[in-house]
N, C-alpha and C positions, 0 to 999 in steps of 0.2 A: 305462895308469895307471888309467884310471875301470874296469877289467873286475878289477885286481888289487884294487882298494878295496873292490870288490863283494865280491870273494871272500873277504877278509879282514872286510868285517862280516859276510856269512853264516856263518864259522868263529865267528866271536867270539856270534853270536848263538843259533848252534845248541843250546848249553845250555840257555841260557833261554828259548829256546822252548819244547825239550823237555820242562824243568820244569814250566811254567804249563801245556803241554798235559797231563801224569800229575796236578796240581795240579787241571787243572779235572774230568781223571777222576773222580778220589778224591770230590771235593765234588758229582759229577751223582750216582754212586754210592751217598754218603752221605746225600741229598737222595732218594735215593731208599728207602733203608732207613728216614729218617723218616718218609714217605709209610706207606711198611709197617707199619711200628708204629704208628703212627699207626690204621689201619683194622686191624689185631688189638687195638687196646684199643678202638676201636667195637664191633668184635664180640665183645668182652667186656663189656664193659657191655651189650648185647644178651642174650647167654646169661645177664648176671646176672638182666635183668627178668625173662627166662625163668620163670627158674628160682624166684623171688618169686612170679611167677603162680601157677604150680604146685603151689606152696604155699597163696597163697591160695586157687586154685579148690578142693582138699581140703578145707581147712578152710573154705569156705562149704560145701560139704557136708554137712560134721559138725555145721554151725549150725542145716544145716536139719532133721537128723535131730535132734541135742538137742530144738529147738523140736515137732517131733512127737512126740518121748516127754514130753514136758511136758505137754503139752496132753492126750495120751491119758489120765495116770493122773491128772489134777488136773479136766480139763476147763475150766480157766482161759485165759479166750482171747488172755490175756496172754503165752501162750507164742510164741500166732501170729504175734506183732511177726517176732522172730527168725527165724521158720521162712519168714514171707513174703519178709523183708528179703534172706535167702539166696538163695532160689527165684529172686526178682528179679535178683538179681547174678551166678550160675552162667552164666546164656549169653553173658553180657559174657567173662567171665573165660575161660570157654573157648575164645572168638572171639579174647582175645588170645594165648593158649596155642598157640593152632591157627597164628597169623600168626607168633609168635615162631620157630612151627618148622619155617615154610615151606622152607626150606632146609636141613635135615636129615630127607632119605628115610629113615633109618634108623628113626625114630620115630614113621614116618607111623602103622603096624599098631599099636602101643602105646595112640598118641593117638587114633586109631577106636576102639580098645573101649573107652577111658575113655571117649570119649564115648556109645557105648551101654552101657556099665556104668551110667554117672549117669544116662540117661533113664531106665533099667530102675527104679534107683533112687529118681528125685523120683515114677516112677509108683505104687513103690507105695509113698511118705509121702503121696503125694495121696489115696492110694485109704484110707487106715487115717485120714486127717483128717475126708475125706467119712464116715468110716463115724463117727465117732464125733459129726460134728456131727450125724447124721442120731437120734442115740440108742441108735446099737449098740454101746456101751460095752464089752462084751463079747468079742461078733464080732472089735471092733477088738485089742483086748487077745491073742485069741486068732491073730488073724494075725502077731500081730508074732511071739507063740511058737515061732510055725512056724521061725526061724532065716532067714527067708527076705532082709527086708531086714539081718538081722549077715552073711550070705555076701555081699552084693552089695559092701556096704561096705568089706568086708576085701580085697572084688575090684580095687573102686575104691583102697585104700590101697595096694594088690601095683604095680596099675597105676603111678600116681603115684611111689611110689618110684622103678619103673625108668625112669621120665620123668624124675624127678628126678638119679638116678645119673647114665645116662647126659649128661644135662648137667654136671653137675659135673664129669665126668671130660673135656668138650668144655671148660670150662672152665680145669681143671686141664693140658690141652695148649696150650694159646693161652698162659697163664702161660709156661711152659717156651719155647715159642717165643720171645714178648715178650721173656724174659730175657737167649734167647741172641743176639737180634737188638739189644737193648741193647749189648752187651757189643762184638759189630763194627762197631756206631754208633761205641763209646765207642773201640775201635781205630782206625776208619779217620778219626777228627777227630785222634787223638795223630800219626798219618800226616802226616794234613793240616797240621799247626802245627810238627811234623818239616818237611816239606818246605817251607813258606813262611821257617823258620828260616834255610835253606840258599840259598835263591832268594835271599833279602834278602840274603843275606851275598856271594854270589857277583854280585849288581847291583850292593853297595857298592865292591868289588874290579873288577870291569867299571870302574864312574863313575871309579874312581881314575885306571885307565890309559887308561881315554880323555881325563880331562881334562887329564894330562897333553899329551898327543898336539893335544889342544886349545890348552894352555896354547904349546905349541911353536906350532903353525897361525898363533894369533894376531895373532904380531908380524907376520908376512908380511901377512896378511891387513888389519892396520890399515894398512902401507904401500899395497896395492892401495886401499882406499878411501879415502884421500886422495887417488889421482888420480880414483877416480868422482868423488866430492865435487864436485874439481876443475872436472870432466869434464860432471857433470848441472848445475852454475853457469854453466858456457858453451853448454849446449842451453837452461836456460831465457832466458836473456838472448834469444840466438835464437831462442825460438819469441815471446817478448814481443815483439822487436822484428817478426818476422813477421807479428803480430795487429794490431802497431799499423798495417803498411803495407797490412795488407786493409784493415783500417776505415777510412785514409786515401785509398784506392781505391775505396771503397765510397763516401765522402763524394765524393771528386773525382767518381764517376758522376753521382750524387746531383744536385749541386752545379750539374756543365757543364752536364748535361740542365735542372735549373730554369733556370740563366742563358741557355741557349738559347732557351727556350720564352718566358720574359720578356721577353728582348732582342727577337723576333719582334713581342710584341704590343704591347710600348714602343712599338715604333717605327713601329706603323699606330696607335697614342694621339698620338704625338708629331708625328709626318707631319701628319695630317689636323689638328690644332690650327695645327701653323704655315701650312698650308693656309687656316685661317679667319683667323688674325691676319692674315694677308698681305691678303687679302680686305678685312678692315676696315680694315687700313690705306689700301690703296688709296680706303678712302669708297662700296664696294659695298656695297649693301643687303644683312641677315642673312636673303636671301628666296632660291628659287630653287634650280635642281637641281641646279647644283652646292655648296651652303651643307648642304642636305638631305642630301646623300651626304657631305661630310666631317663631319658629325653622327653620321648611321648608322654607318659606319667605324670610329670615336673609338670610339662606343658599344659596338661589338661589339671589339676589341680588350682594351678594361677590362673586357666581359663573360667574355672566354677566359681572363683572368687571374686573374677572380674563381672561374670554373670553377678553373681549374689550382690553386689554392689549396685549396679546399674539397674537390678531389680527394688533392693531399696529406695534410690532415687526414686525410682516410679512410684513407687507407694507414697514417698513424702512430695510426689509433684513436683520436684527436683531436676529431670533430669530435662536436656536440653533436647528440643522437638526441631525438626523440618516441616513444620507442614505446607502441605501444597493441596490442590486441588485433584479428589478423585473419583473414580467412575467406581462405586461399593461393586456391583456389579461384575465387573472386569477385576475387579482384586481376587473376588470370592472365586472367580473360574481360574483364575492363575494358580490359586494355593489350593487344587482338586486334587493335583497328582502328588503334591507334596503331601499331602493329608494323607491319600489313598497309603505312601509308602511309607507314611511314619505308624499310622495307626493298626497298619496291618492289614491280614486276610480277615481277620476275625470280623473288622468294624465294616457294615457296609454304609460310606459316605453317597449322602443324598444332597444335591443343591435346588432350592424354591429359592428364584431370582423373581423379585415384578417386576414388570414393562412400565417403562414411563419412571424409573429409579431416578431423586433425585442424584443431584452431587454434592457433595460435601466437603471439608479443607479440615485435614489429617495429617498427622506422619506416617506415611503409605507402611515404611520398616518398623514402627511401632505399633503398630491396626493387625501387621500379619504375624508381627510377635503373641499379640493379645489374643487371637484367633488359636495360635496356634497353641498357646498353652490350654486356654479353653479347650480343646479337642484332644491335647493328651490325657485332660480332666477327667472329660467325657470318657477318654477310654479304657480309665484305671478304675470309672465306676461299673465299665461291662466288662468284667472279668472272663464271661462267656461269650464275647460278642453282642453285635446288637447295632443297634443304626444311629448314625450321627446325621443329622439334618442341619445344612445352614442355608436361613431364609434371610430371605432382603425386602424391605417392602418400608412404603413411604409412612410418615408416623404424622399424627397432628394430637399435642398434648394442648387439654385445654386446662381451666382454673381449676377444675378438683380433681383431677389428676396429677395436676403439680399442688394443690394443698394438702394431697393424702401421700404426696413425695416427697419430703424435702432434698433440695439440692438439684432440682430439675424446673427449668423457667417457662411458662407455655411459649408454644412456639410449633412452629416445624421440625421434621429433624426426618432422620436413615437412621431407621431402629437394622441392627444386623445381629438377628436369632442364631443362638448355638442350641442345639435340642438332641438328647440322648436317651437312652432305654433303659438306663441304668437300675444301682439300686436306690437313687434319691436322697433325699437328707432331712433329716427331722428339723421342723420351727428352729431349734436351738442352734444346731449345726448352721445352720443357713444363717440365721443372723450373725455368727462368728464370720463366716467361711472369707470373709474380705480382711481380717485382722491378720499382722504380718506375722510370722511363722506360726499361722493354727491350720494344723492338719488330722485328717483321720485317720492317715495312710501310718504303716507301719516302719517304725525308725528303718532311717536310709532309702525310702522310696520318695521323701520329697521333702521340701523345703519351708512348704508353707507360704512359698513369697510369690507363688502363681495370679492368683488370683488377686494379691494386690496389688501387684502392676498391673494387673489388667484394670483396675481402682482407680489409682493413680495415674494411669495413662488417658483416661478416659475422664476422668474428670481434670486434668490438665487441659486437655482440649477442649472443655467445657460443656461436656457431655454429660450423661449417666446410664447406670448399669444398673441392673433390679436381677434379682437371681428367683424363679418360680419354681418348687420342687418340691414331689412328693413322694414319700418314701414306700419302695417298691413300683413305681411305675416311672419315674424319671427325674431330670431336670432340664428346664429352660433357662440358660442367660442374657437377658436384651441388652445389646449398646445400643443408645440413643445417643447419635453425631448430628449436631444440627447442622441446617439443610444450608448449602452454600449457590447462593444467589448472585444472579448477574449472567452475562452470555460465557458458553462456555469455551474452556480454556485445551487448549491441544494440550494431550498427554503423550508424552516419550514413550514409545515402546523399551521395556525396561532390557537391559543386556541380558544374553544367556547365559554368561557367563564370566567370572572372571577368570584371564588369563591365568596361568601354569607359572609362567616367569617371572621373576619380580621386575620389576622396571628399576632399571639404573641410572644414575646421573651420569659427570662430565666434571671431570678437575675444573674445568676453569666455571663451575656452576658453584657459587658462593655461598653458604647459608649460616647463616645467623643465628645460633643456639640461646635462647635467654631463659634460664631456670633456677631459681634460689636454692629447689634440693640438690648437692652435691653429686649423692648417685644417680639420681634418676638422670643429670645435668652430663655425667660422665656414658651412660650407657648411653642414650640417645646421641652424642656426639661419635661413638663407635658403632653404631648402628649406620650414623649417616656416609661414615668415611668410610664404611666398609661397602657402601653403596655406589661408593667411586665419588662423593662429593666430597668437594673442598668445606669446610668447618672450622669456623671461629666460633667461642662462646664465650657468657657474660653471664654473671650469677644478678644483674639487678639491672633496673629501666635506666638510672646513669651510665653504669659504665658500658650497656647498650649502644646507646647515643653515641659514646666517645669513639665506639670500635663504628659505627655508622656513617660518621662524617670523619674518619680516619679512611675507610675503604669502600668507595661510592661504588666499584664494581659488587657488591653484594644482591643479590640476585632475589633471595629469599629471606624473610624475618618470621624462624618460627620459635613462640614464645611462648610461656604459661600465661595462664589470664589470673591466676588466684597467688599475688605476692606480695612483700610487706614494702611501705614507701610508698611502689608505682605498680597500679596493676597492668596486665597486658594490653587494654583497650587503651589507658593515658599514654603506656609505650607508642602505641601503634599511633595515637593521636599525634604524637609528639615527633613521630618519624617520618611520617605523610607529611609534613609541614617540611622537609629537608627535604624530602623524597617523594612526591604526592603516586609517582606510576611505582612505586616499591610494592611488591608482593607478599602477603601475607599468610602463615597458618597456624593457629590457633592450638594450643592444647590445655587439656584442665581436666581433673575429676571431680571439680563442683566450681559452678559458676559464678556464684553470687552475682546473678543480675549486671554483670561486667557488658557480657555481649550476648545475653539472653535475658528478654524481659517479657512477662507478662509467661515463662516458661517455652516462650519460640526463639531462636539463633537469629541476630538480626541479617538483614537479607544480602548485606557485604560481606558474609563471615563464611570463611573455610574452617572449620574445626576439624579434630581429632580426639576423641575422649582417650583419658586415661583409664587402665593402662593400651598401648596398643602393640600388634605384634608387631615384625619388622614388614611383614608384605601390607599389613594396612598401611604404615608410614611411609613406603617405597609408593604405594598408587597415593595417597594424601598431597606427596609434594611432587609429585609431577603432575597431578590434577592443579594443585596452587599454582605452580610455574605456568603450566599454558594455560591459564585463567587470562 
């Protein structure tokens, strides 16, 4: 069926093709005959100027000989105007005479003697001007007698005609051509508007019985797409419903793995509490090693939580960044010794820095987090030891390097290499290894959520990371941080340390408690006054305000940013305007773009993520105070 249909449009098409091909003959043809004609009436109008020179170079001649018989028999040096003005203009004219007729050999002999004709010529008007200026009136009169310049002249006039003929008659066949070249122009367009007449007619007669044929087709054709119709109605339903049972698979991963990982540290929080209750109830003193150890426990449970959170954030690009401007270089030599003691004897750490590293604009404490989980990575893949390598070195991604990457823009950038000896990861593994809680490691060795903060941190910054790795010889992870430009900026040498102590307030040091949850709003106010500060609090952005401009001595306003009504940024907006030098510090465990946009803290902003312990909130607000 399909090889007869074939055959039957190449039958039906064969005319008109044939046509449009004789059609486009005719018109390359005729398109070229223009061309023709075209450059024979240039080179008519060429032999015209000719031929005009020609003319005029003669008759400067004649001007110049007039002006010397003037001048002879008068002695009036008025004649001289004319006879110099020629004199002057002969070598022009015959320089264009001589170019006009570069390409006619014919005329070359003709146009040489004219040109020694006329030298012979103006020599001897020069020679009979001199004579007469000189006073040999006479002399001069008698040379001209001689017939000698009337023969040169008549030579020069013989010349110039056949100069002149013979152009005209070059002229007079270009005509003759142009005409008959007209005339099969003028044929081969009557051709061409014949043959378009017939093509059209023979396409309208085609369109007729095809659309018949069409017309027939039709009906069948709209019964067949009724059942497509049908047909793509029941695939997309099926493939909606298929996206929805991935993403409900994706969440249920999601989901078990947090509920796992919480339920774990619930319940070394919840253990070790009823562990103390039971203790106090019994009327045992809150002293002692074992009081101290379901302390530590508690403590570190809610600290794995608070990790497991803030690692999530990172994966969903959530969490709020400082970035500043840094030297990759100078970070990577900082975290040698921390690396050396975290990873042990077993790993031996290597650092490849290059010279000339650009800078880049990071969250310094999120860059060494990412590093650093990267190289616990690395070191749970060398079971036996083995080497961990971090390299630094300038990157230039161009278009198919970012076409064969998505989510990476060409550009510049500080690619910073983590490289290990390990035992690698197969295709498949690798392509998971960024999804949040997929691990290889064995229940209670890790989380899963390593690697995608390192994800999400990194592309929050607007980066990316490629994972290279093969099994039994190793893995490579590149971040790519683009390259921060402009002159560069002093970097703080970072503290050694933070102090031992907690830093204290001052009763008469006022702070402003604003918090909608009840306990978090109750602990944090016993945190603060157990810090020696005075503390007033407010469950919302009103009754904020009223406690505000009720006690102008308030020192400090720190508040949640994430609350119903008024969030902490309208608070703060709204308190600045009563108070513009009031002091601020910020807390929240999810932002919502309040006072972090685009994923960076705007550059007014003291934060404190939740949750925090008491010695970060004792250095938080005494950092905000002397701000």
């Amino acid at each position: 069926m399909s090889a007869r249909l074939r055959r039957s449009t190449a039958k039906a098409l064969a005319p008109l093709v044939g046509g449009f091909a004789l059609l486009a003959a005719i018109v390359l043809a005729t398109a070229w005959l223009v061309v023709t004609q075209q450059q024979s009436d240039n080179e008519l109008r060429r032999l015209l100027d000719v031929r005009g020179d020609i003319v005029s170079l003669f008759s400067g001649l004649q001007d110049a000989e007039t002006g010397q018989r003037g001048y002879l028999l008068t002695g009036d040096v008025g004649y001289l105007a004319p006879y110099t003005t020629a004199i002057e203009a002969l070598q022009s004219r015959f320089d264009r005479v001589r170019a006009g007729l570069a390409e006619e050999p014919d005329q070359a002999a003709d146009l040489a003697a004219f040109g020694r004709t006329m030298k012979d010529k103006l020599a001897e008007l020069g020679a009979t001007v001199e004579m007469r200026k000189a006073g040999q009136v006479e002399a001069s009169l008698q040379r001209v007698r001689t017939g000698l310049g009337n023969a040169l002249m008549e030579r020069a006039r013989a010349l110039a005609d056949k100069l002149d003929a013979r152009t005209r008659q070059h002229i007079l066949d270009l005509r003759r051509s142009a005409a008959a070249m007209a005339l099969v122009v003028e044929v081969a367009i009557a051709i061409a508007v014949g043959l378009i007449v017939a093509l059209a007619a023979f396409v309208v007669s085609d369109a007729r019985r095809r659309n018949t044929r069409l017309t027939n087709a039709y009906e069948a054709l709209r019964e067949s797409n009724g059942a497509l119709v049908v047909a793509n109605a029941n695939r997309d339903r099926l493939e909606a419903q298929l996206r929805q049972a991935q993403k409900m698979e994706a969440m249920g991963q999601l989901t078990g793995g947090l509920a796992h990982d919480f339920n774990n540290m619930l319940a070394i929080v919840v253990g070790n509490l009823n562990m103390l209750k039971r203790q106090a109830d019994r009327g045992e003193p809150a002293t002692g090693r074992h009081f101290e150890r379901y302390v530590e426990q508690g403590l570190e449970g809610a600290n794995r939580a608070a990790t497991l959170t803030h690692r999530l954030l990172a994966f969903a690009r959530k969490q709020p960044l400082a970035p500043e401007s840094i030297e990759p270089n100078r970070l990577v030599s900082g975290m040698s010794e921390l690396l050396r003691r975290t990873l042990g004897e077993t790993v031996q750490v290597e650092t490849v820095q290059a010279g000339g590293l650009w800078r880049s604009r990071a969250d310094p404490h999120q860059l060494e987090s990412a590093l650093l989980n990267l190289a616990i990575n690395a070191r749970d893949a060398m079971p036996s030891g083995g080497r961990l390598t971090i390299e630094t070195a300038n990157a230039h991604i161009d278009e198919g390097y970012a076409s064969d990457n998505l989510g990476i823009t060409p550009g510049q950038y500080v690619m910073i290499a983590v490289t290990d000896t390990g035992t690698g990861m197969t295709p498949d593994v690798a392509a998971k290894a960024f999804e949040p809680f997929f691990t290889t490691k064995e229940v209670g060795q890790g989380t899963g959520l390593g690697l995608s903060q390192v994800f999400g941190f990194v592309r929050q910054s607007d980066g990316y990371v490629k994972i290279y790795s093969e099994l039994g010889t190793g893995t490579t992870v590149k971040i790519y941080l683009p390259r921060l430009a402009g002159p560069a900026e002093a970097v703080a040498p970072k503290a050694a340390g933070r102090a031992a102590s907690v830093p204290e307030g001052r009763p008469n040091e006022i702070i402003l408690v604003v918090e909608d949850e009840p306990a978090v709003r109750r602990l944090t106010v016993e945190v603060l006054r157990d810090l020696n500060y005075t503390v007033i609090h407010a469950e919302g952005g009103a009754a904020a305000l009223r406690l505000l401009d009720a006690h102008p001595e308030i020192a400090l306003l720190f508040t949640d940013v994430v609350m119903p009504e008024m969030n902490g940024r309208q608070l703060v907006d709204a308190a600045r305007q009563r108070r513009p030098e009031l002091k601020v510090l910020y807390t929240t465990g999810y932002t919502r773009n309040a006072i972090v946009h685009n994923g960076v803290i705007d550059a007014d902003v003291k934060l404190i993520g939740k949750p925090f312990t008491l010695e970060g909130l004792a250095h938080k607000v005494r950092e905000a105070i002397a701000a």
